[in-house]
Phi, psi and omega in degrees: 000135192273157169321273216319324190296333193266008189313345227210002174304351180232022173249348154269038159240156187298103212269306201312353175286328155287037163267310178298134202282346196283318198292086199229201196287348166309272213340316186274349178284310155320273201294336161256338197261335164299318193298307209313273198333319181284341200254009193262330200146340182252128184247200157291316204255170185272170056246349204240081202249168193251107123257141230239130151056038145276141182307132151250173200261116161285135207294327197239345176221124196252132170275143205331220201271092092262101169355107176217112170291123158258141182220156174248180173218068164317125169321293195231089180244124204287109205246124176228117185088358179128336206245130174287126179257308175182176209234154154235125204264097164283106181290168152300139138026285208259357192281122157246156187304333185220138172052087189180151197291345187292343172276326155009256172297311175318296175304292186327339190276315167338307192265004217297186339128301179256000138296271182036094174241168172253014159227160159175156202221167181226133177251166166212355176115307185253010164213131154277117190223140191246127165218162175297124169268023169237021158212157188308320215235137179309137173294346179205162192196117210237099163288138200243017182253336186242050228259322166330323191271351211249341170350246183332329189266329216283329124355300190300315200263329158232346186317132157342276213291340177243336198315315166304351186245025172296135153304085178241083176242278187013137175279139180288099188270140184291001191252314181278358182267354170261012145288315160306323195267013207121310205276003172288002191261010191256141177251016172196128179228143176247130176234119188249151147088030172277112164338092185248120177255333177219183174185124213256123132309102176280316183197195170308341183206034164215142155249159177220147180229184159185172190177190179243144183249140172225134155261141186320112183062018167224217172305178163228131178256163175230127179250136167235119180251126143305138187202152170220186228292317163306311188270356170292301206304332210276330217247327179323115170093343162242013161253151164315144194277308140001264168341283197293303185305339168320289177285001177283336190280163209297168180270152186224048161052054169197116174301130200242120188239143196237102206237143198251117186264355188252003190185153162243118188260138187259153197222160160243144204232159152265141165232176129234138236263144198280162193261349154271158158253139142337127184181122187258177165272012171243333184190162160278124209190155177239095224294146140261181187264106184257138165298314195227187133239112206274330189162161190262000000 
């Protein structure tokens, strides 16, 4: 079935009904998000399948000691060829899409364990809005009143025959994905025993370290920590002594990096996840902010 034929999939419904407080989110799972999914290409059944409300075992929460399977549910996850491409979230109306706990929950399901896709998207009826899950701010953002224009990338970008092949080389970084999860409102997350192989003097009163983080029975991340001069101080006796007067010395408008060649020293740190991002000509990332140094 050609793209062109599906310019029109939304065009006899009454846009003004999502004004009606009755008109909530089944509704939009019906009346939008189904036609969409069908005119993309998605069915029940395979090779190109719609599944609806699968359980997943949530990952983080357990009720006292008795074994109790918790489960979350993504609306929708979009399966193609035997391999899960991406989830789509259905919203209310009146819900919104960007920078809301609803991208959250959306990611999280994104990363889950038994999933792990690199897109996923939200409806609410008057928008469709699509994201990476390795960059912060959406890749697309689709008024669903003009959805004929948006046709062709939106086809390009999940439609069964390309989805599998979306470009996803962006490095995962560990700051935004626990900004996805929330966890940028905790002003102290503890992490032991973090691999330190170098540690760079950015300017006068900031450092920086990094490395890859794997969680246990998940992904692997690329992490960057921030530090200034107190928590350098903080590193004395646990680092080569050498090293810390490298970085102890005043800055000369040249980044200075000091990388440790003969050991990798573990440090365990307090932190929190930072409030700017970042962005190289390689990748996007979210530095965190270490507080403290609890110990090596």
């Amino acid at each position: 079935m050609k793209y062109d034929q599906q310019y029109s999939v939304l065009s006899n419904f009454d846009f003004a009904l999502l004004d009606d407080p009755e008109f909530q989110e089944d509704a939009v799972r019906e009346e939008i998000i189904c036609p969409i999914l069908k005119a993309l290409g998605y069915s029940p059944a395979p090779p190109y399948r719609m599944i609806r409300s699968k359980k997943l075992l949530h990952p983080y929460v357990s009720i006292g000691s008795v074994s109790k399977p918790i489960y979350i549910v993504p609306d929708y996850l979009l399966e193609v060829n035997g391999r899960f491409a991406w989830t789509l979230e259905a919203k209310a109306p009146k819900q919104p899409l960007v920078k809301s706990k609803h991208v959250e929950q959306a990611y999280s399901y994104a990363i889950h364990s038994e999933v792990r896709v690199p897109l996923f998207a939200l409806c609410n009826g008057r928008q469709l809005v699509l994201y990476n899950i390795s960059k912060p701010d959406p890749i697309a953002e689709i008024d669903l009143r003009s959805l004929a224009n948006y046709w062709e990338n939106l086809a390009r970008w999940v439609g069964p025959v390309n989805v599998l092949n979306y470009d996803f080389s962006l490095k995962k970084d560990f700051g935004l994905h626990l900004k996805r999860l929330g966890f940028d409102t905790f002003e102290h997350l503890i992490f032991p025993s973090v691999p330190v192989r170098f540690i760079a003097k950015m300017a006068d009163d900031l450092y920086s370290l990094g490395g890859g983080i794997k969680i246990p029975d998940g992904d692997s991340y690329v992490a960057s920590f921030d530090f200034d001069s107190l928590v350098l101080s903080q590193m004395r006796g646990l680092i080569p002594e050498r090293a810390y007067e490298l970085l102890n010395k005043p800055f000369e408008n040249e980044i200075r990096l000091v990388e440790f060649a003969d050991a990798t020293y573990y440090l365990t740190v307090d932190c929190m996840v930072g409030t700017k991002i970042e962005e190289n000509e390689d990748e996007i990332f979210l530095p965190l902010r270490i507080n403290r140094i609890l110990s090596s």
